[in-house]
C-alpha positions as CSV (number, residue, x, y, z in Angstrom):
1,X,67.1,97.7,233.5
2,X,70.4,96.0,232.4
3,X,69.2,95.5,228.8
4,X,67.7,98.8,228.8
5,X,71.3,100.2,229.4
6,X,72.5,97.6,227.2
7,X,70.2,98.6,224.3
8,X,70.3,102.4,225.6
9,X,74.3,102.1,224.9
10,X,73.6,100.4,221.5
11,X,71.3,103.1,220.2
12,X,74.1,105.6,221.8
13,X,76.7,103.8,219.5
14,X,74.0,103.8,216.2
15,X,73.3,107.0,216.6
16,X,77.1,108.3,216.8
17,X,78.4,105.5,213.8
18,X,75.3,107.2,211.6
19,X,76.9,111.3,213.1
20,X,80.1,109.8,211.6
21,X,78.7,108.8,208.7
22,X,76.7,111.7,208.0
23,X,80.3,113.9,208.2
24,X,81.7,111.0,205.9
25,X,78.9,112.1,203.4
26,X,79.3,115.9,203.7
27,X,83.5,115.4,203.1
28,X,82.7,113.2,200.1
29,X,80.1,115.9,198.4
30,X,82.6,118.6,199.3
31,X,85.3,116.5,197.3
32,X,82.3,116.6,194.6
33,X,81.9,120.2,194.2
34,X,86.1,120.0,194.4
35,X,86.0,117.8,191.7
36,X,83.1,119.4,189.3
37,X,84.9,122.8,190.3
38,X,88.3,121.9,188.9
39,X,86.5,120.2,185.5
40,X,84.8,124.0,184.8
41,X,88.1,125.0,184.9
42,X,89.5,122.7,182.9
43,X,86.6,122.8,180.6
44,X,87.3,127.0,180.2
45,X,90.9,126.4,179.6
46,X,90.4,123.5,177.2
47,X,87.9,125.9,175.2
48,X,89.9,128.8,175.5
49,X,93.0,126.7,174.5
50,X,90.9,125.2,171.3
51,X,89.7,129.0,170.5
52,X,93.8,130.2,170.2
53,X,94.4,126.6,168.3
54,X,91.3,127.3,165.8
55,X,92.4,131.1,165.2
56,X,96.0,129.3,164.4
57,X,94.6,126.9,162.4
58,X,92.8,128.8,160.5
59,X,95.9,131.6,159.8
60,X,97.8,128.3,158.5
61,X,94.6,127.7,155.9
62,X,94.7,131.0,154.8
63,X,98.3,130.8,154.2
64,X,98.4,127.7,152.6
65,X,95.8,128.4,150.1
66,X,97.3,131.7,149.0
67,X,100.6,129.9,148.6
68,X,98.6,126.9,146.7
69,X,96.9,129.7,144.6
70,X,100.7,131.6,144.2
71,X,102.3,128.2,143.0
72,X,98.9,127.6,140.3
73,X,99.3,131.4,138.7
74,X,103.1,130.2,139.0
75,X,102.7,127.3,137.0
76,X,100.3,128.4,134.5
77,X,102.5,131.3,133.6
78,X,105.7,128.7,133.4
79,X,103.5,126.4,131.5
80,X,102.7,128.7,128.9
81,X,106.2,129.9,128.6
82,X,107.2,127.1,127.7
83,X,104.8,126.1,125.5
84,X,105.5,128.9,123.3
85,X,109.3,128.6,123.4
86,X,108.1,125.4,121.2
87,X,106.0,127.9,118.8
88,X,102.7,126.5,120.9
89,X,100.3,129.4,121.7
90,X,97.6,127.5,124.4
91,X,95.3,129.9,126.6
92,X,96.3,128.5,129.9
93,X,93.5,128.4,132.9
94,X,91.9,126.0,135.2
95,X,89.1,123.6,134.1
96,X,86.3,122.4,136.4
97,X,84.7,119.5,135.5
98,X,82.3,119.5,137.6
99,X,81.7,120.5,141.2
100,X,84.6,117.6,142.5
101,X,87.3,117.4,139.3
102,X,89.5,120.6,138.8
103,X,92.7,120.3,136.8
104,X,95.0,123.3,137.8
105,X,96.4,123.6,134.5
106,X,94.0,123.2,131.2
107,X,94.0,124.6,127.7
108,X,93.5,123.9,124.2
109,X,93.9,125.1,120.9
110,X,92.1,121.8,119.0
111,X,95.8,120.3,117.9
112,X,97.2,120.4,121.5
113,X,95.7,119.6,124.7
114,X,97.5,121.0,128.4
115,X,96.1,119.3,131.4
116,X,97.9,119.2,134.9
117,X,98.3,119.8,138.4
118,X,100.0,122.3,140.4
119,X,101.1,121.7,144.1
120,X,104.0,122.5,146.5
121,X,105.4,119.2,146.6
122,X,104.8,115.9,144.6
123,X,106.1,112.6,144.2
124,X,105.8,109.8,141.5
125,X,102.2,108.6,143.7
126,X,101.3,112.7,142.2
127,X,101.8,111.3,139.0
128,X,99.4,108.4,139.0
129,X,97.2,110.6,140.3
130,X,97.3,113.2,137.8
131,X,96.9,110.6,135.0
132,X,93.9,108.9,136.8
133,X,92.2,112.6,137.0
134,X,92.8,113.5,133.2
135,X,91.4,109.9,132.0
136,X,88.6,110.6,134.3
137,X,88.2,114.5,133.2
138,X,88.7,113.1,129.4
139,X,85.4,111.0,130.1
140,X,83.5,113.1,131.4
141,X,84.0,116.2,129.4
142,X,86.0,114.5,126.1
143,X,84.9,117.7,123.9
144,X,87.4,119.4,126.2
145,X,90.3,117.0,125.4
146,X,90.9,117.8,121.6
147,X,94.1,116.6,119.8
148,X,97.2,115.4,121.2
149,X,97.2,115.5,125.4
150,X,100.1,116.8,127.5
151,X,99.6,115.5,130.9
152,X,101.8,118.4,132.9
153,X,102.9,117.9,136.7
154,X,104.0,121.6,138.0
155,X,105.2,121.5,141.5
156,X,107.8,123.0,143.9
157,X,109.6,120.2,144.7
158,X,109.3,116.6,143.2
159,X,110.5,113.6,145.8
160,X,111.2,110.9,143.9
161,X,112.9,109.6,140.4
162,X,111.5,112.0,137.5
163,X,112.2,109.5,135.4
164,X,108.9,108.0,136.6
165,X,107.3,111.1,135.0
166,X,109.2,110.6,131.9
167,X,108.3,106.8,131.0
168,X,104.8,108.0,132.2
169,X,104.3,110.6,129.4
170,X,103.9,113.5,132.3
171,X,105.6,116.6,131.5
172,X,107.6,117.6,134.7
173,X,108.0,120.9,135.9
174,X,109.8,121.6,139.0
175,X,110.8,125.1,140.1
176,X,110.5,126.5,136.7
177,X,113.2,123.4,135.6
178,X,111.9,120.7,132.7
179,X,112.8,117.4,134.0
180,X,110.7,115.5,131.4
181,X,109.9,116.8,128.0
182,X,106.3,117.4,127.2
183,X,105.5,114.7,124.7
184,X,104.4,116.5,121.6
């Protein structure tokens, strides 16, 4: 009867460590549903938050292209001044090349050839670019590049030595201010 009681009190003990573990379980899938809870609601104001920064985003585009479309009509307008200040009549537009090469600025009238950039800001890195994408534009379409060609850089604000520009052959147009002269 002794190890009956014995084993009676074992079971007894069994039986309350597997109660206590049983309350251990329903705590921890309490903190679960705590937990997945609190990641909804981060999840709703994450996606909320992205929703405000996409609308944002997205004014900012919009923005920035019309300004990048106000600083092309710019130049193309202060490119062709220019241009017939030195008795050079060139209808100015843009020139696709195809469906990945623009230039901004392009126009020809068989003796002279215009072909440039417009941006807000450029730097003497602008200027190797612009060069690379007329040599490539001139093999691609070479019917297009007739006569003698004026590489032309219009931009806002230049960072850098325009004297780059200059020893480049880029005609530099900053603000409506020659800092090279077009090499004619």
């Amino acid at each position: 009867l002794k190890r009956l009681d014995s084993v009676e009190n074992e079971i007894k003990k069994v039986w309350e460590e597997i109660k206590r573990l049983q309350e251990e379980i329903k705590r921890v899938w309490e903190e679960i549903r705590r937990i997945w809870e609190e990641i909804r609601a981060l999840r709703e104001d994450m996606n909320k938050r992205f929703t405000a920064i996409e609308v944002r985003l997205s004014r900012v585009e919009r923005t920035v292209e019309k300004l990048a479309l106000t600083v092309e009509e710019e130049a193309l307008d202060v490119v062709s001044y220019l241009l017939s200040k030195r008795g050079i009549s060139v209808q100015l537009s843009s020139l696709r090349v195809d469906e990945r090469l623009e230039l901004d600025i392009y126009g020809s009238d068989g003796g002279v050839t215009v072909a440039g950039e417009a941006t807000i800001r450029a730097s003497q890195k602008s200027i190797d670019r612009l060069l690379a994408r007329i040599e490539e534009a001139m093999k691609l379409k070479p019917e297009a590049f007739k006569g003698k060609v004026v590489p032309v850089l219009y931009c806002l604000r230049f960072i850098g030595d325009p004297e780059y520009a200059g020893k480049r052959g880029v005609w530099l147009i900053v603000s409506g201010r020659e800092l090279t002269q077009p090499p004619l």
